[in-house]
N, C-alpha and C positions, 0 to 999 in steps of 0.2 A: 520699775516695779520694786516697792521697799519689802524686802524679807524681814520677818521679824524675829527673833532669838523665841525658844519659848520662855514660859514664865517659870517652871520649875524645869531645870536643865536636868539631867541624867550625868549622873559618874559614867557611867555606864556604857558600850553602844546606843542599846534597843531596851535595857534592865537595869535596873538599879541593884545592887548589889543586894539589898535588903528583898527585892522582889526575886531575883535569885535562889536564894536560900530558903526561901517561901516554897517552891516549888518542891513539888513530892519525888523521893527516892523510890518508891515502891508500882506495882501497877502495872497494866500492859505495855501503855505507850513509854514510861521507865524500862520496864525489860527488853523493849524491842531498841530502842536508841542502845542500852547497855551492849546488848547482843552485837549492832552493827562495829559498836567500839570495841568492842574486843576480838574483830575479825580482822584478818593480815590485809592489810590497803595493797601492800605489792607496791612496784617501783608505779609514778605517775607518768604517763602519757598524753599528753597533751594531744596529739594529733588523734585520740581514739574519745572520742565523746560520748560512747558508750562505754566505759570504764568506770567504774563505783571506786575509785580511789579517794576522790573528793568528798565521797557521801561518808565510807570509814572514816576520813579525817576529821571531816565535822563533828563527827559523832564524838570521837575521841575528845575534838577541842570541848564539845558543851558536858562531857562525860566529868571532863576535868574542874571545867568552871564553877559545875554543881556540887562537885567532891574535895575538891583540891590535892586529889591522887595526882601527883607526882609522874608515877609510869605513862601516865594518856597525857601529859604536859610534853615528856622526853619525846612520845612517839610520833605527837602531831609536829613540831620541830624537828627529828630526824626527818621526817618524810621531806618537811616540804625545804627541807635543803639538798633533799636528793633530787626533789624536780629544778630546783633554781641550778644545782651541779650539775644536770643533764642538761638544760636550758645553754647554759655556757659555756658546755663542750660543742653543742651542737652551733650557736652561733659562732663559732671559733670555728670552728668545720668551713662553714660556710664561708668564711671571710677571707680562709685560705684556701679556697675552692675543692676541700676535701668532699667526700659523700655524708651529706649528714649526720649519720647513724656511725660513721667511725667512732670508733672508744664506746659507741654506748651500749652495743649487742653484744648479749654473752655466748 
């Protein structure tokens, strides 16, 4: 099966930057994404898949990409090195047959 590249590629992901920028700041569905980015994600847990940590981060990341606010850039970056630093504490747990959760409960 030949896949084919398409015929205008995207800088982009899923947006072109230009289509980006396009899109409105103001409005319900603006203030409710704004809202969920400016609420505290908390540490991320992977093992809890009912957790809205992922959804605050998103938020923050496309909060950022439409504004280019700085602060929602730093925050979705701190986070998700807090889940990759827990991720690697807890593999290291494990490899040295600690209890997983060692170093990571406060």
């Amino acid at each position: 099966m030949e896949i084919n590249a398409p015929q205008d590629p995207y800088i982009g992901i899923w947006i072109s930057k230009e289509e980006l920028a396009a899109l409105p700041t103001d409005g319900l569905a603006w203030e409710t994404l704004k809202a969920a980015a400016e609420k505290d994600p908390g540490n991320p847990d992977v093992s809890d898949q009912d957790q809205n940590n992922d959804i605050y981060v998103l938020a923050k990341a496309l909060v950022y990409a439409r504004t280019g606010e700085l602060k929602y850039r730093q925050e979705v970056i701190d986070n998700l090195m807090k889940g990759a630093a827990g991720q690697a504490v807890q593999n290291m747990n494990v490899m040295l047959g600690f209890p997983e959760t060692r170093g990571l409960l406060c």
